[in-house]
N, C-alpha and C positions, 0 to 999 in steps of 0.2 A: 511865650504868649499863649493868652487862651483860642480855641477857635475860631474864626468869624467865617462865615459864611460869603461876605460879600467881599473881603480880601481876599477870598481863594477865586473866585471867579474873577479879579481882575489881575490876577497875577499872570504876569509875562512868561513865553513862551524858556526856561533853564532857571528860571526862580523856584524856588523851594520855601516852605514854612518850618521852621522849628517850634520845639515846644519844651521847654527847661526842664517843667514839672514828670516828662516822659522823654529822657534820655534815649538820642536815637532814632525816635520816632519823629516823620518829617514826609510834607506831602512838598510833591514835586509837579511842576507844570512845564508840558509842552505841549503845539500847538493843538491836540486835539483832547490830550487827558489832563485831568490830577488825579497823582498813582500817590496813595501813600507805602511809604517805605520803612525800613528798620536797619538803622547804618551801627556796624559795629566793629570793633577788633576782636577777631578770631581767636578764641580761647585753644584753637590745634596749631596757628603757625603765628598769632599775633600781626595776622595782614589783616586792615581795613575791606569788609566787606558788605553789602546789604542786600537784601531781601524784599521781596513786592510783597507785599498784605493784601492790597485790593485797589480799587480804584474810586475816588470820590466823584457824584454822589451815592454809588452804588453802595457804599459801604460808609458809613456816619463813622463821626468821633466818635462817639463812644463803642462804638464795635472796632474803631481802629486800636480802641485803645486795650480792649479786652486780647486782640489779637496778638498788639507788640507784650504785654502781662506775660501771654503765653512763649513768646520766643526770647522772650530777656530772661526767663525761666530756665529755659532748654540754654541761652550759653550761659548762666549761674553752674548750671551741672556739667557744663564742658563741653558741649555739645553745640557743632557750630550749624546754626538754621540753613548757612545757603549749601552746605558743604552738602545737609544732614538729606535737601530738596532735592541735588543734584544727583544725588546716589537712589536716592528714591526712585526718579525719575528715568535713572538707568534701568532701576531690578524692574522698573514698569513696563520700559520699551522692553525688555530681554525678556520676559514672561509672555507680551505680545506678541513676541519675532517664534516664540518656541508653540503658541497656542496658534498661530499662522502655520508653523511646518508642521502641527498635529492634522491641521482641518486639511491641509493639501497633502498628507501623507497618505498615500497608497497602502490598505493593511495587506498582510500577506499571511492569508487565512491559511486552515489545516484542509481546504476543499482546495484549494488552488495550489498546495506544494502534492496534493495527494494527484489534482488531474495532470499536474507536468510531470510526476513520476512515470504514471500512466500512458502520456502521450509520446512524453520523450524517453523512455527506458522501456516498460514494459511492452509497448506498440513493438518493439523494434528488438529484444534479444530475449523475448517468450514467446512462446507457439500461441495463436489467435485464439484457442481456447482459454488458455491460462491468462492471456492478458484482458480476454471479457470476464473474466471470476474475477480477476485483480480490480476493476474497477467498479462490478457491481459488487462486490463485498466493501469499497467503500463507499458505492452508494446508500446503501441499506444499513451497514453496521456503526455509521461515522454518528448519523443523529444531528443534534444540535452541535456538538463536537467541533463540525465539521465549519462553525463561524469561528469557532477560537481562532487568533492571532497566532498563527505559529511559533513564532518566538518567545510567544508566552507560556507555551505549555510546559509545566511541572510537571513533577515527578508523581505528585498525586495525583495529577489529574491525569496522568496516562496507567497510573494503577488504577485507577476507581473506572475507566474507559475496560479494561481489558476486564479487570477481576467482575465485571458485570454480565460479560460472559461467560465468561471458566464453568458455572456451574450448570447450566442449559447446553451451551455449546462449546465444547474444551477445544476441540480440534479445531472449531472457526476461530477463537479464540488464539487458540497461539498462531495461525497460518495470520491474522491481522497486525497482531504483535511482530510478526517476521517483517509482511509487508508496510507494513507504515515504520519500521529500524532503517527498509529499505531506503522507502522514501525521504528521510528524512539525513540518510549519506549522502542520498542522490541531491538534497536543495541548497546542502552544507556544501559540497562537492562545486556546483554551478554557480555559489554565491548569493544566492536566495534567501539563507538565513547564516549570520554572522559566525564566520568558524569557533569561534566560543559555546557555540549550541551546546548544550549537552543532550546526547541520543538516547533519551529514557527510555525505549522500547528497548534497547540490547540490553538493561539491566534488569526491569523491571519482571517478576516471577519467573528469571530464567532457571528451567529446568524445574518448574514446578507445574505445570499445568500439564496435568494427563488426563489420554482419553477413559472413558468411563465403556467405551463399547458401544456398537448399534443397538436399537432398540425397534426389535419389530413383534409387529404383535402385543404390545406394552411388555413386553418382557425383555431386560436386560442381558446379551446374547455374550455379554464382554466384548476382550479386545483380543483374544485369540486366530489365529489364521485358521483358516479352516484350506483342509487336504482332505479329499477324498477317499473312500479307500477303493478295495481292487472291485467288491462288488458294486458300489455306490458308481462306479468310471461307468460299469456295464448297463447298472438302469439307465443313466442318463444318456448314455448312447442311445440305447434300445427307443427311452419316449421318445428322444429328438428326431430319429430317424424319421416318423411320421410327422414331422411339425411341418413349419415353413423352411423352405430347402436354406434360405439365406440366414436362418438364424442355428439351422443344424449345420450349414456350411464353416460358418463362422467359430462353433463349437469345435468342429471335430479340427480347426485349423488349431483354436487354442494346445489341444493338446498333442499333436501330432509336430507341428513347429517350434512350439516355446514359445511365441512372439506373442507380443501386445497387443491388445483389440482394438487399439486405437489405428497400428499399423496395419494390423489384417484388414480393416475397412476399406484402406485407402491403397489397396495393392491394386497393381496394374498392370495387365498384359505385359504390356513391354516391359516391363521386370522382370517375366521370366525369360530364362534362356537351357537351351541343351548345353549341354557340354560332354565331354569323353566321360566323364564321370558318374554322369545321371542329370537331371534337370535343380535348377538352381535361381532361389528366388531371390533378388541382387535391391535391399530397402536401401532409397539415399538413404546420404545421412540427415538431408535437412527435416525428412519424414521421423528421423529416430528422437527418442528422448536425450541424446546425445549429444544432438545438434548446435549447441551451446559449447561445450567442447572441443577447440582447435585440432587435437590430438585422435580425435574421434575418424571413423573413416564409416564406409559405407558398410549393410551388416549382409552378410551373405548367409543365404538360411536354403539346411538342402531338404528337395521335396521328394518324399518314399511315400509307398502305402495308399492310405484314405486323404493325406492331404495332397497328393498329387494328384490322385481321380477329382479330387474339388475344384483342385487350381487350373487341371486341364479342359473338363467340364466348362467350365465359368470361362478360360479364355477362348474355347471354341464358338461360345454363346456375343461376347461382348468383346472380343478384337484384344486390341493394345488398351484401348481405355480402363476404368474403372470395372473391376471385377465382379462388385458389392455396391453398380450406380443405383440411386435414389430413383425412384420409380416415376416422380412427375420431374424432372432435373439429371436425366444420366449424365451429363458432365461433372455430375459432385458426386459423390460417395455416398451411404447412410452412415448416420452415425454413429457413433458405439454407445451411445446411450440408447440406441433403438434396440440394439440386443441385450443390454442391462434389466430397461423395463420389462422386455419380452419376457425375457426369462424370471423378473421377478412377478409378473403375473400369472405364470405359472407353477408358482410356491404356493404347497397346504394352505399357512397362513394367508394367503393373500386374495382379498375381497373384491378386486377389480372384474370385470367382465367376465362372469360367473356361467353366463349362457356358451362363451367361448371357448372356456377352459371346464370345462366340464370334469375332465380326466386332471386331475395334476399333477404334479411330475412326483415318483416316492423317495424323493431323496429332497431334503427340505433345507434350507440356512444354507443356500452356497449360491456364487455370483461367479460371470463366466471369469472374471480375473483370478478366481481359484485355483480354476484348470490348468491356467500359466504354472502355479505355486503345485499344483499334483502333479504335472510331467515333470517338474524339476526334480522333486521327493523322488520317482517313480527313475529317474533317472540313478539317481547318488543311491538305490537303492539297489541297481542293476551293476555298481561299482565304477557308474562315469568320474570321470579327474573331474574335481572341482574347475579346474580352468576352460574343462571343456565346454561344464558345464553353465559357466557364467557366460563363455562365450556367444553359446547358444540361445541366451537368455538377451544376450544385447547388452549384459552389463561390462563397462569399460573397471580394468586391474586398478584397485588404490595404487598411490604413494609411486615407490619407486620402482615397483613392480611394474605397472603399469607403463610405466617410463621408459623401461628398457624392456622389456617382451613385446616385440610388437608382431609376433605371431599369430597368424588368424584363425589356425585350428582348424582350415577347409577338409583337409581330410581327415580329423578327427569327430568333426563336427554329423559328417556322413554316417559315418561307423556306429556313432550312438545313437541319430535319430532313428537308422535302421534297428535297430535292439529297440530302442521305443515302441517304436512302430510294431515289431513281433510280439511284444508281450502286449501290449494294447491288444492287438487281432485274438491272444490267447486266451483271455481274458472269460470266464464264463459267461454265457447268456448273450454276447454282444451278438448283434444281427448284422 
């Protein structure tokens, strides 16, 4: 039958209309609609099924009829309409369930796995210096970097991060590459980022990025060590003895002990002791570069000569405490960058405080951690065992040497500092 308008609005509540001329199509009444529909057998399983098109008067005959055109089309080609809605309907919820777990998804940035490294590793098995460089090198070197999604960093994007460095700053450059390999065991390791992660910083220009050398004065100095020689020991004796006592103190330690300026700072009264032997200056170990170490023990370093008049001087003055205390803070130490700069402001080249350093020192391009590297030379050159020699230095035996020698060389360590010690005194020019 054709349309009528006023048959549909008096049609009872499970009556329906057919129409011959459009197979299928059929409007249907219950108490509150007429829903036209599209009734069909299923060209996928050949079951009776139908389809809602719309709702009359909201949608006229003739647009009901342009609609069922369209889906008597779709099952011509095999394709079943309610089958074709219901699947739709699903990829729609499942698209909306997966764009709900994006918007509530917690990203997990390269700033956030870089400060749990930082707070949870480095706070707790690097020494306080080393773990404030670890985090302000990723403050400063990360960039924009540092919003990336973790998980999503490639391979390029951690080469084009590093290699942007390499050529301004080689050494920062691979100490960031080390640390963010670190960090990124350390998030793999805690569950943070998907053990699938691939750790592009172990791969990425390993063994390719070298240093180029300091650069003071604009002039490129290289990467060689510098060793003093025998007259170069005596000028810089000679200026330092008139300087300030704590930074000539500090020197004449370097070369008279071996030890590290970091540990020279931070010696303390109550670390030295007499003994039958002579006096004997006893670094924990958690003061040593060591300290990380299991295997590591405490370093016993003996005192002869100029660096026992320093050490005894200095504890007679300031007790058990700090040796080398900070002058507004003597419960802390100064630091070893206080006698780094000292003494590089008194280098030729060097333009800093020019009214104060009037005189400069005649020995030019050397840092006090030199003098560690010249008492060692100065040692092997005097015919100390290497093993002595390391010992004295505070370096722990590789491999399996290390492992089984667990010899600490106290009285060999005596015997050589004494020969140090005399040839240092013999030295010409020294005051």
């Amino acid at each position: 039958m054709d349309f009528d308008a006023r048959s549909a609005k008096a049609m009872a509540p499970g009556e329906h209309i057919i129409f011959k001329s459009y197979p299928g199509l059929r409007l249907s009444a219950t108490d509150r609609h007429r829903t036209w529909t599209y009734r069909y057998k299923s060209p996928v399983d050949d079951r009776m099924r139908q389809v809602i098109i719309g709702r009359w008067p909201s949608m006229s005959f003739p647009a009901a009829i342009v609609a069922w055109e369209k889906l008597r089309d779709m099952r011509a080609g095999g394709v079943d309409p309610a089958l074709d809605k219901k699947q739709q309907r699903q990829r729609d919820n499942e698209a909306k369930a997966l764009a709900e777990a994006d918007a509530g998804r917690v990203v997990y940035t390269v700033r956030q796995l870089c400060d749990d490294f930082a707070t949870g590793y480095a706070d707790h098995h690097r020494k306080r210096k080393g773990a404030i460089e670890t985090l302000r090198m990723f403050e400063t070197m990360l960039g924009e970097f540092a919003d990336v999604e973790a998980a999503t960093v490639t391979r390029a994007m951690a080469f084009d991060l590093i290699q942007g460095f390499v050529s301004t700053a080689p050494v920062q450059a691979s100490r960031l590459r080390c640390d963010l390999g670190a960090a990124w065991d350390y998030a793999i390791d805690a569950g943070r980022l998907p053990e699938s992660s691939p750790n592009w910083w172990r791969l990425i220009l390993r063994g390719k990025i070298r240093s180029k050398g300091r650069m003071i004065d604009g002039e490129r100095i290289g990467t060689a060590k510098r060793v003093l020689s025998d007259d170069e020991i005596a000028e810089v004796l000679r200026y330092f003895s008139g300087k300030r006592s704590v930074v000539s103190d500090v020197l004449t330690l370097y070369l008279w002990t071996c030890t590290r300026g970091a540990e020279i700072v931070q010696m303390m009264g109550a670390e030295i002791s007499q003994e039958a032997g002579g006096y004997w200056w006893t670094i924990p170990k958690h003061k040593t570069k060591n300290a990380r170490h299991a295997n590591a023990t405490d370093q016993r370093v003996p005192l002869v000569g100029r660096g026992l008049d320093v050490v005894l001087a200095r504890k007679e003055r300031y007790g058990n405490g700090y040796l080398f205390p900070q002058t507004r803070n003597p419960a802390k130490p100064i630091e070893q960058k206080y006698v780094q700069e000292y003494v590089y402001c008194c280098m030729p080249y060097s333009k800093i405080k020019p009214d104060e350093f009037k005189v400069r020192c005649p020995v030019s391009h050397w840092s006090p951690h030199d003098l560690r590297r010249t008492a060692r030379t100065v040692l092997a050159k005097l015919g100390c065992p290497d093993a002595v020699g390391e010992a004295l230095l505070g370096h722990m035996m590789p491999g399996v040497l290390g492992t089984y020698n667990r010899h600490q060389y106290d009285e060999e360590k005596r015997v050589w500092v004494v020969r140090l010690a005399d040839y240092l005194e013999s030295l010409s020019f020294v005051v």
